[in-house]
C-alpha positions in Angstrom: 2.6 14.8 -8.0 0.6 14.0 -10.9 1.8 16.8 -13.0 4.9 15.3 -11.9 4.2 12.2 -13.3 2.0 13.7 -16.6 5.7 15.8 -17.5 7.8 12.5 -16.7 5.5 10.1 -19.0 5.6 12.4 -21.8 9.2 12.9 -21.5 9.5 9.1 -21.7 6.9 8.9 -24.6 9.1 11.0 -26.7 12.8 9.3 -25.3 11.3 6.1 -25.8 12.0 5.1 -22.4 9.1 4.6 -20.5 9.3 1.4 -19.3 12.1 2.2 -17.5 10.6 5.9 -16.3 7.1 3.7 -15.2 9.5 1.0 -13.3 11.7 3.9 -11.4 7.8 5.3 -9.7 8.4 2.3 -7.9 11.7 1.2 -7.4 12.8 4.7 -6.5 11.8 5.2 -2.6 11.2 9.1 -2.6 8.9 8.9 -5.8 7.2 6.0 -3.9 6.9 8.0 -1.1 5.1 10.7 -2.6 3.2 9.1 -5.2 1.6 7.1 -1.5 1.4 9.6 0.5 -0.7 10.9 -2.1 -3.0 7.7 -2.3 -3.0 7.2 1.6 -6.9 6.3 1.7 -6.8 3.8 -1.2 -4.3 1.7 0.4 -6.2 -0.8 2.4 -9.6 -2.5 1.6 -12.1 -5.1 3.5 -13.5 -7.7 1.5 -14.5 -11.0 1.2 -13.1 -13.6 -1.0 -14.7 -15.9 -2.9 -14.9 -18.9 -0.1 -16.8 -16.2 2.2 -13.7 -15.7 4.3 -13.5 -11.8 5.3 -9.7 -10.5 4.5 -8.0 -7.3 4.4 -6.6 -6.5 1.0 -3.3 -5.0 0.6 -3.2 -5.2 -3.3 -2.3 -1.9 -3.7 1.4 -2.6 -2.1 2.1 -5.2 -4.7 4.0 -2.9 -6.9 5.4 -1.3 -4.3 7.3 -4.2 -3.1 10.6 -2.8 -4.3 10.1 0.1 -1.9 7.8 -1.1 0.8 9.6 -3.6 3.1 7.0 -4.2 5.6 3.7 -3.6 6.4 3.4 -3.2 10.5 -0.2 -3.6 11.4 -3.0 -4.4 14.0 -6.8 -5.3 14.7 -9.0 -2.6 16.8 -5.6 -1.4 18.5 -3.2 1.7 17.4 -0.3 -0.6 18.5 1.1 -2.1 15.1 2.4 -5.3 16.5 2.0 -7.4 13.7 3.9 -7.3 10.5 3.1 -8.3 7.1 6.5 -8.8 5.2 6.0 -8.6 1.3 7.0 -10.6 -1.2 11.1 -10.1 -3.2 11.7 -7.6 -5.4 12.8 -8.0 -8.8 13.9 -4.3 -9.5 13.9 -5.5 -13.5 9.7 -6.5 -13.1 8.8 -4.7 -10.0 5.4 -5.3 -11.9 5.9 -9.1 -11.3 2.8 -10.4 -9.0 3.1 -14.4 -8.7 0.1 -14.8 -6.7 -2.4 -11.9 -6.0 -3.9 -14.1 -3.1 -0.1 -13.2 -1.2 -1.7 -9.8 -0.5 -5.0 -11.1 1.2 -4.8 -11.0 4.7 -7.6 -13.0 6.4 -9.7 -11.6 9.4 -10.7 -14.2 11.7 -13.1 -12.3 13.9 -15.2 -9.1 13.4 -13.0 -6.3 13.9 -13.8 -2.1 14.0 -10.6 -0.9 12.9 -7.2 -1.7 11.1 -4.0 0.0 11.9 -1.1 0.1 9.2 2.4 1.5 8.9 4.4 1.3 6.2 8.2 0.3 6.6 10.4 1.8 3.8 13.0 0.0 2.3 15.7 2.8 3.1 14.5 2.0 6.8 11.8 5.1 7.7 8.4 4.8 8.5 5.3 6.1 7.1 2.6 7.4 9.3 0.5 5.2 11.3 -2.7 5.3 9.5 -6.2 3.7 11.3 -8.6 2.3 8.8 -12.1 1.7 9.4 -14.6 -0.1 7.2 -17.3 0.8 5.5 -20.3 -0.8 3.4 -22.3 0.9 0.3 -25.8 0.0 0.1 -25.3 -2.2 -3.2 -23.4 -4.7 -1.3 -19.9 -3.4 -2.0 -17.4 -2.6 0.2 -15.1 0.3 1.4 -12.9 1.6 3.5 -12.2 5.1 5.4 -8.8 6.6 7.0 -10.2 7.7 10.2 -6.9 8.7 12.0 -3.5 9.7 11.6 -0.3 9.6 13.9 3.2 10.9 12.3 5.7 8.4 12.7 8.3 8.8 16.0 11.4 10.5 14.7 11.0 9.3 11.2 10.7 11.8 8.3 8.7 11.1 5.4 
């Protein structure tokens, strides 16, 4: 994928279109696809905000909101019952993030695991992916895919 994307930037670079190349990674729902498939352990993170308040962060779908639909999710169960819509599209700024606190989703008790699948905009599922957190010993935090279930008769 990213020899995909190295060939596709320098084709833009000398075409003198890569705004347009940059926007399509994440309008377009099979580069999407790929291009998260390939990032599936970066995509959630526990933190804390600045109030103290412990939250999941789902930054890494804001550019995706063109593509991603929905975010189905749950706390220390592999049931995604919950569902985390995100904000409109503008397909001309997919870029566009009006308020980077819209993809903060607050935890209210201490919880082991987070469970997350994506819904596409054409309708398919990703995965269901289980997230566990993690802590490094300088205070920061992170965050490990511990399991994996393919989505029921959806292909990727």
């Amino acid at each position: 994928m990213r020899r995909i994307v190295q060939a596709a930037v320098a084709a833009c670079v000398l075409a003198g279109t890569c705004a347009y190349v940059e926007a399509q990674a994440f309008t377009d729902v099979g580069l999407a696809k790929k291009s998260l498939e390939s990032t599936k352990e970066s995509w959630i993170e526990f933190g804390v905000t600045k109030a103290g308040q412990q939250v999941i962060k789902l930054g890494y779908f804001a550019v995706y909101k063109c593509t991603v639909k929905a975010i189905k999710y749950s706390f220390d169960t592999r049931t995604v019952d919950k569902s985390f819509s995100l904000p409109k599209c503008d397909p001309n700024n997919p870029f566009q993030i009006d308020n980077p606190d819209t993809f903060l989703l607050p935890i209210k008790t201490v919880i082991k695991n987070f469970t997350v699948q994506l819904v596409y905009a054409d309708g398919t599922m990703s995965p269901v992916r289980t997230y566990e957190p993690c802590s490094f010993e300088d205070g920061g935090s992170c965050t490990r895919l511990v399991k994996e279930t393919p989505a029921a008769g959806a292909g990727l």
